[in-house]
N, C-alpha and C positions, 0 to 999 in steps of 0.2 A: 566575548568569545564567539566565534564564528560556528555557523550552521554543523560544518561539517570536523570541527574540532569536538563541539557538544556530543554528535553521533561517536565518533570515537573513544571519549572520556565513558558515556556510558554504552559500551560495545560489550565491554568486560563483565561487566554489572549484569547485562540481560542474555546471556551467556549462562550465566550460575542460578539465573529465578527473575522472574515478571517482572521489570520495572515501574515502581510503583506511581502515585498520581505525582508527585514532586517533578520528578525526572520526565514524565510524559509532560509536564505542564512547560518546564524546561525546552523539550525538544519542540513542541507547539507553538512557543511565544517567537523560536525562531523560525520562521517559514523560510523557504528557497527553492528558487526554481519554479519548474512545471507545478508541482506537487503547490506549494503556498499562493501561485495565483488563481489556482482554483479554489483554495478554501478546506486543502485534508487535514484532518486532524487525526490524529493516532490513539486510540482510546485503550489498547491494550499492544503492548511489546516483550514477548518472548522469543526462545531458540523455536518455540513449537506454535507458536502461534501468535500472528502480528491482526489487528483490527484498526479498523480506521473509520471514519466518516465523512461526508460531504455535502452539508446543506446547497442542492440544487438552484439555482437562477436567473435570469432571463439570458445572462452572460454566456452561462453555459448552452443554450440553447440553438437546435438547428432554424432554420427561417420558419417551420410550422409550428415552434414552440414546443417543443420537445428537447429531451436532452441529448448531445450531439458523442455519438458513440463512442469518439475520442478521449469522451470525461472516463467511461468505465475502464479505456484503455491506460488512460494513468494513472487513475486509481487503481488499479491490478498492476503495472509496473511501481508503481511507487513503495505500496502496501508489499508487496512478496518481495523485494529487493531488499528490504530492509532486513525479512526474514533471512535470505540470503547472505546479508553483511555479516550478521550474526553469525550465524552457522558456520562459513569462511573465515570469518574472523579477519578480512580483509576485503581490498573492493570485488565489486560484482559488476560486471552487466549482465540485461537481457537481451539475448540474440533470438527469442521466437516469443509472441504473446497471440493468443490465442484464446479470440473472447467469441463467445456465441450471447448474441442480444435478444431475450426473452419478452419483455416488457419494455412501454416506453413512460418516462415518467417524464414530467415538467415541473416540479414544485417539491421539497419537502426534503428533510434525511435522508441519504442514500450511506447503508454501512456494509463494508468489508472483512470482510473475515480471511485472511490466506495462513494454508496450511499445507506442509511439505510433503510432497509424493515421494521424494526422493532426497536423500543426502549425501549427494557423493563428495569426493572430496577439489575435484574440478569441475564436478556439472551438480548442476539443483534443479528441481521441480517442482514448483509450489502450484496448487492450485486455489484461488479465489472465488469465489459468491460474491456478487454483491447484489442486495435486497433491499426492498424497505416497508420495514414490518417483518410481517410474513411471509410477504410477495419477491420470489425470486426475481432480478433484474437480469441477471447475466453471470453467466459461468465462464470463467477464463482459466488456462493454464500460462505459466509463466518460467521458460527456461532458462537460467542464467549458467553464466559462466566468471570463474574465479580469473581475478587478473591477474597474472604474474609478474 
């Protein structure tokens, strides 16, 4: 079963209540795209609340060793579009992402939290965190739009 048939199958499922460690393990084992060469993992998928994570690494990294802001930017598209599929209940893109970079890490977990400012019925708002620990890394907003 292909990537984006899996998301489908369980679309319904996380619509009605949290998809549980089966179904996250499920959508995990197939990565794609942007989002699987970097390394996200989806550790909680609701209508209200998607999480994810990203063990950081040299791959990721700009030329001084740091992580290269591009990682937070798809992890905050990756993470809140999904929230968005759900919600729509069909496809989504993001037409504005909107990340402010707080902290810079090099090393370790980095995990996302997105949650919806907005649920309309052709436009979304999620906004994202992403932190590691206690330490805020970057706050993003993320606006999709439903495809017709």
């Amino acid at each position: 079963m292909e990537h984006a048939e899996i998301f489908v199958k369980l679309l319904g499922a996380a619509q009605k209540r949290p998809l549980n460690e089966e179904e996250l393990d499920l959508i995990n084992s197939n990565p794609q795209g942007l989002a699987g060469l970097i390394g996200l993992r989806y550790t909680h998928i609701s209508g209200d609340e998607i999480r994810s994570e990203v063990e950081v690494v040299p791959d990721h990294h700009q030329p001084w060793g740091v992580a290269n802001g591009g990682l937070y930017c798809t992890i905050t598209e990756s993470t809140a579009s999904v929230g968005s599929l759900i919600v729509a209940g069909k496809p989504v893109v993001g037409v504005n992402n909107n990340t402010d970079f707080l902290k810079p890490v090099a090393e370790g977990i980095v995990s996302a939290v997105a949650t919806p400012l907005y649920k309309g019925r052709r436009t979304q708002l999620w906004e994202v965190k992403i932190s590691q620990g206690d330490v805020l890394l970057a706050a993003s907003t993320l606006r999709t739009m439903v495809v017709q």
